[in-house]
C-alpha positions as CSV (number, residue, x, y, z in Angstrom):
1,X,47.3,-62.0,-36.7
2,X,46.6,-58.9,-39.0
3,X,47.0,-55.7,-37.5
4,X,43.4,-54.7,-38.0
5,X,42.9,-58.0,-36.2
6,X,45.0,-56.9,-33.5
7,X,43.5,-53.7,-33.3
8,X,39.5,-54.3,-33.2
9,X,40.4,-57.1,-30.1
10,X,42.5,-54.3,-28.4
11,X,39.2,-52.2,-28.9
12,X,36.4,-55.2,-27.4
13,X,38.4,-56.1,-24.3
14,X,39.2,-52.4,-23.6
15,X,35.1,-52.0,-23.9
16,X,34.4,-54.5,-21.8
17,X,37.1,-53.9,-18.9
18,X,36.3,-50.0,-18.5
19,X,33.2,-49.4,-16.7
20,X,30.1,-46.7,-17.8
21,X,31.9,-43.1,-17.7
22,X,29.6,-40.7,-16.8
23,X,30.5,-36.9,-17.5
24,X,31.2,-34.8,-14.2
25,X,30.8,-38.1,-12.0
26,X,27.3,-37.8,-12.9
27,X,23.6,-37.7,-14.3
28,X,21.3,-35.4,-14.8
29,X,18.4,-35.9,-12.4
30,X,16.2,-33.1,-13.0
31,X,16.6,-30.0,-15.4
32,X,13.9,-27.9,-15.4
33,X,13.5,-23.7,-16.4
34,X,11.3,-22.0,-13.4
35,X,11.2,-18.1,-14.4
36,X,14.0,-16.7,-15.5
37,X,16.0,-19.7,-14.3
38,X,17.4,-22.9,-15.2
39,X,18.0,-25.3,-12.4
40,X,20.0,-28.7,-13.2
41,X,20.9,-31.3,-10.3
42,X,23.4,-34.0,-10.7
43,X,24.0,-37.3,-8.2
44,X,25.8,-40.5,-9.0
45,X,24.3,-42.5,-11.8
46,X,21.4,-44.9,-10.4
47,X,21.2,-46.7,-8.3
48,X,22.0,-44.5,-5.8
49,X,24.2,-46.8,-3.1
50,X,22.5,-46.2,0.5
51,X,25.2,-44.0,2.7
52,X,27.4,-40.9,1.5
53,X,26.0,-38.8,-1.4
54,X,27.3,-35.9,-3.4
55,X,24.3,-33.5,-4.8
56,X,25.1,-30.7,-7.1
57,X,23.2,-28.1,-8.5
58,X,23.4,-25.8,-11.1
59,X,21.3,-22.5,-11.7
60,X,21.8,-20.8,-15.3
61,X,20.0,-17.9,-16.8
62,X,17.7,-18.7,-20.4
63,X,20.8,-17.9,-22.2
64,X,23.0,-20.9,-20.4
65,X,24.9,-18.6,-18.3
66,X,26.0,-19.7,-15.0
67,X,24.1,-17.6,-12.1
68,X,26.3,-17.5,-9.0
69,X,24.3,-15.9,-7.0
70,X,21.4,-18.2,-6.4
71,X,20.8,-19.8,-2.9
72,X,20.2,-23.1,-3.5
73,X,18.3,-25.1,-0.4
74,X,17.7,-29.6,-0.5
75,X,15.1,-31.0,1.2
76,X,15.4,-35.1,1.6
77,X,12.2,-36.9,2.4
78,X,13.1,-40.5,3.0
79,X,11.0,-43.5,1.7
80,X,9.7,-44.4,5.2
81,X,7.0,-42.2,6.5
82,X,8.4,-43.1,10.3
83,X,11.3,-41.7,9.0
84,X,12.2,-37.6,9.2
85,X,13.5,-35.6,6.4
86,X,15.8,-33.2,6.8
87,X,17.3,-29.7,4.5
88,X,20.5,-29.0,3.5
89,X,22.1,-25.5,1.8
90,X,24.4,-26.5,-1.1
91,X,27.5,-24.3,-1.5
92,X,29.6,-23.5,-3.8
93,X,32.7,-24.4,-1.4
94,X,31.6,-27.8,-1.6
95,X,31.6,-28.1,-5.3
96,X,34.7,-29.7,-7.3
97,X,33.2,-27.2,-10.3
98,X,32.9,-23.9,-8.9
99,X,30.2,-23.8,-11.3
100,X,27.7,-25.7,-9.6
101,X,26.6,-25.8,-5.9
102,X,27.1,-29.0,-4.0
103,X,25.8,-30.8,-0.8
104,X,27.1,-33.9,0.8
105,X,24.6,-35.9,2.7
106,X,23.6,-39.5,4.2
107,X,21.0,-41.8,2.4
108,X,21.0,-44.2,4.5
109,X,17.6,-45.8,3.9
110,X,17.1,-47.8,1.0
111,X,13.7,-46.9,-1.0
112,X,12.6,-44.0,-3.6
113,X,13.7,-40.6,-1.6
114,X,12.1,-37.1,-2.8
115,X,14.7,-34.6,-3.5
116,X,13.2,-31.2,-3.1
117,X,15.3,-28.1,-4.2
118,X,14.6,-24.7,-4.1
119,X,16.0,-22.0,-5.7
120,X,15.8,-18.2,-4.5
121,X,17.6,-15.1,-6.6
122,X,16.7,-11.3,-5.6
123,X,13.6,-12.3,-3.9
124,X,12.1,-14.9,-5.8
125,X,12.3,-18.2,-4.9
126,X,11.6,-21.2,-7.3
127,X,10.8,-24.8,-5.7
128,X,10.7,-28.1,-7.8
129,X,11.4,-32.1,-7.0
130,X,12.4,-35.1,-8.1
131,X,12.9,-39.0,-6.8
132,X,16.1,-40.6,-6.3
133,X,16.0,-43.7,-6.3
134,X,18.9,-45.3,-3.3
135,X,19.3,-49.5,-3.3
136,X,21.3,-51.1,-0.4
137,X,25.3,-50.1,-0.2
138,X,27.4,-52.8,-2.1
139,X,31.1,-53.7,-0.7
140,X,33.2,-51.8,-2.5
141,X,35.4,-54.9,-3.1
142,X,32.3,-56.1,-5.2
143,X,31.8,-52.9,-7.0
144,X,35.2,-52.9,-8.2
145,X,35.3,-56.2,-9.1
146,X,36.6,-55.9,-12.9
147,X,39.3,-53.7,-11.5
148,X,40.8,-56.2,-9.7
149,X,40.0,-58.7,-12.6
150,X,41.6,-56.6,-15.0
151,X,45.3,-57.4,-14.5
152,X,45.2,-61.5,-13.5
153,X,43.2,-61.7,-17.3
154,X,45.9,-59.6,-19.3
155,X,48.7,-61.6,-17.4
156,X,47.5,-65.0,-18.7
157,X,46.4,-63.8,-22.0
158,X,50.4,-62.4,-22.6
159,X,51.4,-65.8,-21.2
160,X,48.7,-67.3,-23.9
161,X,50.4,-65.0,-26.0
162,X,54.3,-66.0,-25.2
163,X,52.8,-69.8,-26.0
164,X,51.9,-69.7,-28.9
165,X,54.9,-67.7,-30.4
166,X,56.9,-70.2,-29.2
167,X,55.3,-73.2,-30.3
168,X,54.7,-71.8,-34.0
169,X,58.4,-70.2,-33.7
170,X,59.6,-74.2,-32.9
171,X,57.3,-75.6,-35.4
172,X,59.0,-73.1,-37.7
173,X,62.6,-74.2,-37.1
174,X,61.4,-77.8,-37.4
175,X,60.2,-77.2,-40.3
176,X,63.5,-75.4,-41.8
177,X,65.3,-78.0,-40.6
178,X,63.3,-80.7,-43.0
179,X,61.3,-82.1,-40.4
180,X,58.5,-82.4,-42.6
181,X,60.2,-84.1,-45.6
């Protein structure tokens, strides 16, 4: 097998083993500019998993500056109207990136919650929303699934691959030998 060959196989089952990367452990939920700011939240890509969520925000001038002195404030309304929201502060101290401000809350009801945030900076206060969208919690075990699939397939494909050496090595030698004469 050419090395090109080698190479562009190398490339598909590398593809198809790693899993979506997604910048920052995240997507952009909402980004909208209120004022003189502009306010970008971040969660886990969808669906969001019902249980243990990270939320982070960050507030940057027009320019694209950080701001670090913005309160930032979640509100979660669930999907069920029975159910009661509740308001979080995110903080910096929270936050892997010291850049952005970050909660960690409970999602534990599976439906189309409404993420409220609101911003405040020297007095003025900007509020906007978006839906997150949370489906029922998988078992990890099953979300990791091609993880654990990962090193049983390139065990039996080196074995595949130690076969067939030897068998075209042995055909070779037979065939020095002048078992095809």
């Amino acid at each position: 097998m050419s090395t090109q060959r080698r190479a562009a196989a190398l490339a598909v089952l590398f593809l198809l083993a790693v899993p979506a990367a997604w910048p920052d452990g995240g997507v952009v939920r909402l980004r909208e500019r209120r004022g003189a700011l502009v306010v970008t939240v971040f969660t886990a890509p969808d669906p969001l998993p019902a249980g243990p969520q990270d939320v982070s925000v960050l507030v940057q001038d027009p320019s694209g500056a950080p701001v670090l002195d913005a309160e930032v404030t979640l509100r979660f309304d669930p999907p069920s109207p029975s159910s009661t929201g509740f308001a979080v502060r995110a903080l910096r101290s929270q936050a892997t990136n010291k850049l952005l401000q970050a909660a960690q809350v409970d999602l534990g009801e599976v439906g189309e919650w409404r993420l409220g945030v609101s911003v405040s900076r020297a007095g003025r206060a900007s509020d906007l929303s978006c839906l997150l969208p949370v489906a029922p919690a998988t078992h990890r075990v099953t979300a990791l699934w091609d993880v654990f699939a990962l090193p049983p397939v390139m065990v039996v494909l080196f074995a595949l691959n130690q076969a067939l050496r030897r068998r075209r090595v042995k055909g070779a030698l037979h065939w020095a030998a002048g078992g095809n004469r």
